[in-house]
C-alpha positions as CSV (number, residue, x, y, z in Angstrom):
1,X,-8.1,-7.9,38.9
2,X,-9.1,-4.4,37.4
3,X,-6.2,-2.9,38.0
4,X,-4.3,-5.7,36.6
5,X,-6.8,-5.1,33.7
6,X,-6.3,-1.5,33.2
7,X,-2.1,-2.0,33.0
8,X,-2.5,-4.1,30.1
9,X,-5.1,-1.6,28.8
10,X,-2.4,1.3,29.4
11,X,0.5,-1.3,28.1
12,X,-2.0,-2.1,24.9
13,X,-2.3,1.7,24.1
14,X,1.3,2.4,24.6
15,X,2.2,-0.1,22.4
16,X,-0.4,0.9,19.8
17,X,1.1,4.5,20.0
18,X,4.7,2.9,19.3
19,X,3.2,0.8,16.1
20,X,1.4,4.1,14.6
21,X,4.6,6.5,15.2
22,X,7.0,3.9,13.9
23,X,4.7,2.0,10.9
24,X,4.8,6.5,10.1
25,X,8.5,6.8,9.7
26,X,8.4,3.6,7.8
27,X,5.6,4.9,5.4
28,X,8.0,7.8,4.5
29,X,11.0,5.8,3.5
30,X,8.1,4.2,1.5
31,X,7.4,7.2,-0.7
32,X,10.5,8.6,-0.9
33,X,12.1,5.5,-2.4
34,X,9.2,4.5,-4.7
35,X,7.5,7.5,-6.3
36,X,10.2,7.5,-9.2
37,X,9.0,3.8,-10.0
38,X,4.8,4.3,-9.1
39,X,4.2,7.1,-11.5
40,X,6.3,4.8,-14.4
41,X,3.6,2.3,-13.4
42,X,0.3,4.3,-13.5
43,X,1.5,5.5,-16.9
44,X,1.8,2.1,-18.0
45,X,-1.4,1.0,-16.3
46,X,-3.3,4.3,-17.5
47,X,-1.8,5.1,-21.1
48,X,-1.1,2.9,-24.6
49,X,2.0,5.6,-25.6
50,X,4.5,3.4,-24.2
51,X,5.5,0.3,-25.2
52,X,7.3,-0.6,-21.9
53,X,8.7,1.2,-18.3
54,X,12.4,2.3,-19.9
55,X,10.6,3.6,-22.8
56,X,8.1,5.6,-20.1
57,X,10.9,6.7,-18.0
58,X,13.1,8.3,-20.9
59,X,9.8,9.5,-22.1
60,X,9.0,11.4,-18.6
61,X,12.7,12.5,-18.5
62,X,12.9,14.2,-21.6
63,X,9.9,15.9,-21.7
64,X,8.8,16.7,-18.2
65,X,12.4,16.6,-16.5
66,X,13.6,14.4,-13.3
67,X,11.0,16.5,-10.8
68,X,8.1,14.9,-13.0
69,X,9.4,11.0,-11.0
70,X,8.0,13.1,-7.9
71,X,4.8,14.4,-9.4
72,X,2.1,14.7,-7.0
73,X,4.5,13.4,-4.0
74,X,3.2,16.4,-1.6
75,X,-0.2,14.3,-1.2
76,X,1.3,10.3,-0.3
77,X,4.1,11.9,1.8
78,X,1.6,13.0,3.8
79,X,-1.0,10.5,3.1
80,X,1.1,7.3,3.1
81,X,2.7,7.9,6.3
82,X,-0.7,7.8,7.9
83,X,-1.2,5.0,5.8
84,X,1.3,2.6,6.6
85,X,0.8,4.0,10.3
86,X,-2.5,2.6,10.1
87,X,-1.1,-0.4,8.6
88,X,1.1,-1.5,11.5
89,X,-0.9,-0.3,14.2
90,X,-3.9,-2.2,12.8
91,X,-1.7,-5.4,12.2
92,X,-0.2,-5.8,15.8
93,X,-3.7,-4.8,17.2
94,X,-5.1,-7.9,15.9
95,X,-2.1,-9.8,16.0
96,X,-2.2,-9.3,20.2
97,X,-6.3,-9.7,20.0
98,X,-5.8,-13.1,18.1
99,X,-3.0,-14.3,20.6
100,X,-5.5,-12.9,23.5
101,X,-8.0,-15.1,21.8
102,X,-6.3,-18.1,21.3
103,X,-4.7,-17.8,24.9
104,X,-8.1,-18.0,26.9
105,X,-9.2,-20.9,23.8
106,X,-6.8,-23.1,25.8
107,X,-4.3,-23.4,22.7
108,X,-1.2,-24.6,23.7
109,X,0.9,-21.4,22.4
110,X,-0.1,-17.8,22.2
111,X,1.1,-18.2,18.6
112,X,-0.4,-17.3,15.3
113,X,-1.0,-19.7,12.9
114,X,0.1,-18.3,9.1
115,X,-4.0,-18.2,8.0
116,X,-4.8,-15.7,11.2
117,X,-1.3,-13.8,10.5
118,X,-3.3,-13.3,7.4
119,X,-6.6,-12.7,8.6
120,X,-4.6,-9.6,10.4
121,X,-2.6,-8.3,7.2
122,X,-6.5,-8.1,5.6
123,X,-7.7,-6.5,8.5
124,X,-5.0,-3.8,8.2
125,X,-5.5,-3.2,4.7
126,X,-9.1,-2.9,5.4
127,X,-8.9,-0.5,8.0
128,X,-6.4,1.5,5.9
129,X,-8.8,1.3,2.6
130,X,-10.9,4.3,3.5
131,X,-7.5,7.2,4.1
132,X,-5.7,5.0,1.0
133,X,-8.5,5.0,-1.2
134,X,-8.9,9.2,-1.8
135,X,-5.0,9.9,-1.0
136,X,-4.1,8.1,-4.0
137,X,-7.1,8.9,-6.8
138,X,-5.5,12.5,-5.4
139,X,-2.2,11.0,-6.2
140,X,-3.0,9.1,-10.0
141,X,-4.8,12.3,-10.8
142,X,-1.9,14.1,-10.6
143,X,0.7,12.0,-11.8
144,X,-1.2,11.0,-15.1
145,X,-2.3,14.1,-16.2
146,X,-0.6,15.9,-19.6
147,X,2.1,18.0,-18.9
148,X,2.4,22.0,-19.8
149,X,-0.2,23.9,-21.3
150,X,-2.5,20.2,-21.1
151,X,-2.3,20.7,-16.9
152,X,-5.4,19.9,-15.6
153,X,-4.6,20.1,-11.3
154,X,-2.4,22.6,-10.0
155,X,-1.8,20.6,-6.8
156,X,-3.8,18.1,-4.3
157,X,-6.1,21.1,-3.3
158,X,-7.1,22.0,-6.9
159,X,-7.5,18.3,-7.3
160,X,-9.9,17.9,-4.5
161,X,-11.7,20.9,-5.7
162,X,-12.5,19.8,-9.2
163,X,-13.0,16.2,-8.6
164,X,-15.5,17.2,-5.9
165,X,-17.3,19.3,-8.2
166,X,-18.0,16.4,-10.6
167,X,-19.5,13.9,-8.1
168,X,-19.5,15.8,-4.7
169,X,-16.7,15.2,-1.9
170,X,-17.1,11.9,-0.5
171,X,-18.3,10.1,-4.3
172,X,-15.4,12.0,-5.9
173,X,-12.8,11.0,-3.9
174,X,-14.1,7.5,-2.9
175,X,-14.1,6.7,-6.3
176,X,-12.7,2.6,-6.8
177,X,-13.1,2.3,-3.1
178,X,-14.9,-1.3,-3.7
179,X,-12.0,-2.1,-5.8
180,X,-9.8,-0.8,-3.4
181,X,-10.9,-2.4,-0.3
182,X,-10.6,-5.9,-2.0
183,X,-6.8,-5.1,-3.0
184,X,-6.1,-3.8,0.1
185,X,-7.2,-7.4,1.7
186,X,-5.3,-9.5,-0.7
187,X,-2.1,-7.5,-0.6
188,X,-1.8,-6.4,2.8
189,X,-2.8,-10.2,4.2
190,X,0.1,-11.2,1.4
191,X,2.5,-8.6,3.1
192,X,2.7,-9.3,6.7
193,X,1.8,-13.0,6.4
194,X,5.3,-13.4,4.0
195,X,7.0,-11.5,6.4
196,X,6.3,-13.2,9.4
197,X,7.0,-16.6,7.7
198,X,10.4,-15.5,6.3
199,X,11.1,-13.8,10.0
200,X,10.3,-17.0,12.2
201,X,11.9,-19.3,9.9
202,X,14.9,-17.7,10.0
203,X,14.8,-17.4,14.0
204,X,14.1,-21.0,14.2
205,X,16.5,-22.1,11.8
206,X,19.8,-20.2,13.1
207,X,18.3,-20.7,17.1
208,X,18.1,-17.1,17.8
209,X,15.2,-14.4,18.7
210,X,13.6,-12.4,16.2
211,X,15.3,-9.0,17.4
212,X,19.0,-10.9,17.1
213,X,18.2,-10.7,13.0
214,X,20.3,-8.6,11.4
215,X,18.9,-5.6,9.7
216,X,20.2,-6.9,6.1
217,X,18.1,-9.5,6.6
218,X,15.4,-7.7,7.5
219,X,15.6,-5.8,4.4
220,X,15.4,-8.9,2.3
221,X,12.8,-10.2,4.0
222,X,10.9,-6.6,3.6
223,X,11.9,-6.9,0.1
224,X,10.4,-10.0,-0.6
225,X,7.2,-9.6,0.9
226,X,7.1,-6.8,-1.1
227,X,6.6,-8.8,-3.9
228,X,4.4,-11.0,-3.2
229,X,2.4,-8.4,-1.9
230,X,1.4,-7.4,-5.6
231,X,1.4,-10.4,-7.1
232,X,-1.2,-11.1,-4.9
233,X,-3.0,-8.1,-5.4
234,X,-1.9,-6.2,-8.5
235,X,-5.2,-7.2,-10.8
236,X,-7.2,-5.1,-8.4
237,X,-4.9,-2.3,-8.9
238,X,-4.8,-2.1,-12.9
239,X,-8.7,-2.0,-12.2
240,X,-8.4,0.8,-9.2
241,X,-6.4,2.7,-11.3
242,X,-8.2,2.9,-14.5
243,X,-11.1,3.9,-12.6
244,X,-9.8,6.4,-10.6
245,X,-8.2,8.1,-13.7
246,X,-11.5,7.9,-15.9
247,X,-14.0,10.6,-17.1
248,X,-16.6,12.3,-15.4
249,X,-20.2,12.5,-16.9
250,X,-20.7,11.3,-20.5
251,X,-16.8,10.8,-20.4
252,X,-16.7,7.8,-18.0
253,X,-15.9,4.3,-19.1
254,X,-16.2,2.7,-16.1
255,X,-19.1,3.0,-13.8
256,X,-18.7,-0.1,-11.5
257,X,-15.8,-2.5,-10.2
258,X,-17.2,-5.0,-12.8
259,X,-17.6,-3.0,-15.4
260,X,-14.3,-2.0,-15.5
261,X,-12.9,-5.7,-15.1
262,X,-15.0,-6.6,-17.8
263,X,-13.5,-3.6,-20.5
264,X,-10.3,-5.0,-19.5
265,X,-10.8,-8.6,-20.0
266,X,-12.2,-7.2,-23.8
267,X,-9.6,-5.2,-23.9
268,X,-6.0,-7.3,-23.7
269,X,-7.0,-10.3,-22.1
270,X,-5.1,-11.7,-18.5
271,X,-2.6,-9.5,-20.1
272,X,-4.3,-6.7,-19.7
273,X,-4.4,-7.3,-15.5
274,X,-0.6,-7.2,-15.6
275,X,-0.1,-4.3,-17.6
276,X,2.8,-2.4,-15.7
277,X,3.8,-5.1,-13.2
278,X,7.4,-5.2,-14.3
279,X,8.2,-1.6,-12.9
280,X,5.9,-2.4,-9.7
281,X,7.9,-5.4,-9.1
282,X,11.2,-3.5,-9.4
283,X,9.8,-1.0,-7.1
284,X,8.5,-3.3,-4.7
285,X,11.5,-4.9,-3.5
286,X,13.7,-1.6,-2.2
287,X,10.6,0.5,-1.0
288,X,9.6,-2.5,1.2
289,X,13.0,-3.5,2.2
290,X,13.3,0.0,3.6
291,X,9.4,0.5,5.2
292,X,10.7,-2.9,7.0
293,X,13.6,-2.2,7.5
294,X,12.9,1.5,8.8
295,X,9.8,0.0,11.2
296,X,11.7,-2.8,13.1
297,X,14.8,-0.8,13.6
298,X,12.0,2.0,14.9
299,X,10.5,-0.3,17.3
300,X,13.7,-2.2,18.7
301,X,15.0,1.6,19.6
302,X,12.1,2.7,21.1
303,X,10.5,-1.2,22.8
């Protein structure tokens, strides 16, 4: 019994090991298709100069050039491979733990329902709040500040450096974690749970396994969690961002989560939760068509 114990310990790990390496390659494609599109969206979300995302684009173009669309990309290529790493490897951890569970609660399948599938996405974006919440202040910092002689970061270390200086290391760089732990939940229970749901129906429907779906239609799939990801989430992240772009001292405007929903409620309205979500929503559908995409073909290669 121990021994049969300690293979599925072994087999548990191994698995893990193949989520983290190939939820990595995924969070790659992830930056590398959508940095152009997320630093058109923290403009919008962080500035009143543009009137819309074409008008913000052009705007970057002309006066910053095309290398500005990968401003401060060092710090998520890094950052957001971990993160979506810890994003699958969380999510198929408790995916197997709740299929453990309802196994030995004499269900009459192993299978999740769509509310625990959920309950796992949350968990995932929970356990990935504390490396996402400092990896991309790091990243807003440096992708809304002036351009030219107005520089205020010379690159993620600088950035660290002064920010630290303000409100010490872990304060400075934690700043809008609240904020950033509750849209982690919503979006990342959003994500996996439409994904699943999209991949199981389609499995039923044509009779087939999931790893006989074609990698198009993976993609789609991908795609169209990705959007539902932030509508279910992207309040939280108008909120996170303006926080984590605001003052320091007797410059800062928003001291708590609340405070800063409140000064944007005065502010625009609903409207002013929504700020920016045509650009995110363009964005969303190819970066997580290809993290999907990118992580299934991974883990069919390597499984």
């Amino acid at each position: 019994m121990a021994a049969v114990e300690l293979e599925q310990q072994q087999g548990g790990g191994l698995q893990t090991a193949k989520d983290l390496f190939s939820g990595a390659l995924g969070g790659i494609a992830q930056v590398l298709i959508g940095q152009p599109f997320d630093i058109v969206k923290v403009r919008l979300q962080t500035s009143t100069q543009y009137a819309g995302a074409l008008e913000a684009a052009a705007s970057i173009y002309k006066h910053e050039g095309a290398l500005a669309f990968y401003k401060g990309t060092l710090t998520p290529l890094i950052g957001i491979g971990a993160c979506v790493s810890v994003q699958f490897g969380a999510f198929h951890a408790a995916r197997r733990w709740l299929e453990a569970r309802n196994a030995s609660s004499g269900h009459s399948t192993t299978d999740l329902s769509y509310a625990q599938y959920f309950a796992a996405g949350a968990f995932a974006g929970v356990a990935n709040a504390p490396l996402s919440g400092p990896i991309e202040h790091i990243r807003i910092r440096l992708q809304s500040q002036p351009h030219g002689a107005g520089r205020l970061y010379n690159g993620p270390l600088d950035c660290i450096r002064k920010i630290s200086a303000h409100n010490g290391a872990l304060s400075g760089l934690y700043r809008g974690e609240a904020v950033t732990v509750w849209r982690e939940a919503f979006a990342y229970g959003a994500w996996f749970t439409t994904f699943e749901y999209l991949m199981n129906s389609d499995a039923a429907r044509n009779g087939i396994d999931r790893k006989e779906i074609p990698t198009y239609k993976i993609a789609l799939y991908g795609g169209l969690a990705g959007e539902v990801l932030w509508l279910a989430s992207y309040p939280f992240d108008v909120v996170k961002s303006k926080m984590q772009t605001d003052g320091f001292g007797a410059q800062q405007k928003y001291p708590t989560m609340r405070a800063c929903f409140a000064s944007t409620y005065r502010a625009n309205g609903l409207g002013g939760f929504w700020k920016g979500i045509g650009p995110t929503l363009a964005r969303a559908m190819p970066v997580s068509a290809g993290t999907f995409a990118v992580v299934e073909m991974t883990m069919r290669a390597i499984n």
